[in-house]
C-alpha positions in Angstrom: 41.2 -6.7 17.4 39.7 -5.0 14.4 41.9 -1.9 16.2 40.8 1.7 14.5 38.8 2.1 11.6 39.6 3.0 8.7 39.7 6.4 6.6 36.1 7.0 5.7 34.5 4.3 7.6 32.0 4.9 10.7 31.7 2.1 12.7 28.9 2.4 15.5 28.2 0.1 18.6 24.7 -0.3 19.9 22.6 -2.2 22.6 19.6 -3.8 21.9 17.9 -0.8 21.5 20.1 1.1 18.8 21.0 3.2 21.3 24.6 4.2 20.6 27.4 3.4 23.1 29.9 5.8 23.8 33.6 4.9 25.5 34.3 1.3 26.3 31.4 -0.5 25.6 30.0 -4.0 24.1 27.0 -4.4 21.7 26.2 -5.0 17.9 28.9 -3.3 15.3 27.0 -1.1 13.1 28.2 1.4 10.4 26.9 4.6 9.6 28.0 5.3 6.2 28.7 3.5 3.4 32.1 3.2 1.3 32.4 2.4 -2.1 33.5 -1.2 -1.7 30.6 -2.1 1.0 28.1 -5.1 -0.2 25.6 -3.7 -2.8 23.0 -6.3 -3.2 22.2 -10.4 -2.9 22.1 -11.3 -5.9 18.2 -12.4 -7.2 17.0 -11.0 -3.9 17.3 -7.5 -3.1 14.9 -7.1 -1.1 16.4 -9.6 1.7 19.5 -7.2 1.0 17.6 -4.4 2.5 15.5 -6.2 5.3 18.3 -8.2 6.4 21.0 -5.0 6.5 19.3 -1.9 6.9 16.1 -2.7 9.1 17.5 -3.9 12.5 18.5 -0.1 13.4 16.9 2.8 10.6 20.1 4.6 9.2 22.9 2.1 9.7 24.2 -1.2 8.2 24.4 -4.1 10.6 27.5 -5.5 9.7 26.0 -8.9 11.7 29.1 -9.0 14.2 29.1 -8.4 18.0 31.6 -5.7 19.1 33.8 -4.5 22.0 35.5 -0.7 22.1 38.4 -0.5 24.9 39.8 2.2 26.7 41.9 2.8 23.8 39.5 3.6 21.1 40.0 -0.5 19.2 37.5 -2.4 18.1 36.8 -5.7 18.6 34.8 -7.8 16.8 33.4 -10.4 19.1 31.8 -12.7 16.7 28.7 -13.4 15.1 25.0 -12.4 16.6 22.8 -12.3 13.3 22.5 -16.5 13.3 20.5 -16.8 16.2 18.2 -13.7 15.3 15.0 -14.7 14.7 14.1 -14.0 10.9 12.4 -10.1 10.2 
């Protein structure tokens, strides 16, 4: 378990859809606002920065991970869901 987040950090979880879940739920992990240390760039291609982190749902960063929220409010991450997406 990922448990709760951090100070400053807004994870989401979404289905399919970007629909956000509320409660306990399972779907993607997004995040709705950056912090200062989040990932920036790829370096020599920022342009597969953007398509790759900020397309799947407008407005949020997919972090790439699958997620679970229990009863309790903690976050788990579930593992990874963006390497059998097919390409944008």
């Amino acid at each position: 378990s990922a448990t709760l987040p951090f100070f400053g950090v807004e994870p989401v979880v979404v289905d399919e859809k970007g629909n956000e879940l509320q409660g306990v739920c399972e779907g993607f992990l997004m995040i709705r606002r950056p912090w200062p240390s989040i990932m920036r760039t790829i370096a020599g291609d920022h342009q597969r920065f953007e398509t790759t982190y900020f397309n799947m749902f407008r407005g949020m960063y997919f972090t790439g991970d699958g997620c679970k929220r229990d009863a309790d409010g903690y976050y788990w991450v579930t593992g990874r869901v963006d390497d059998v997406r097919p390409p944008a």
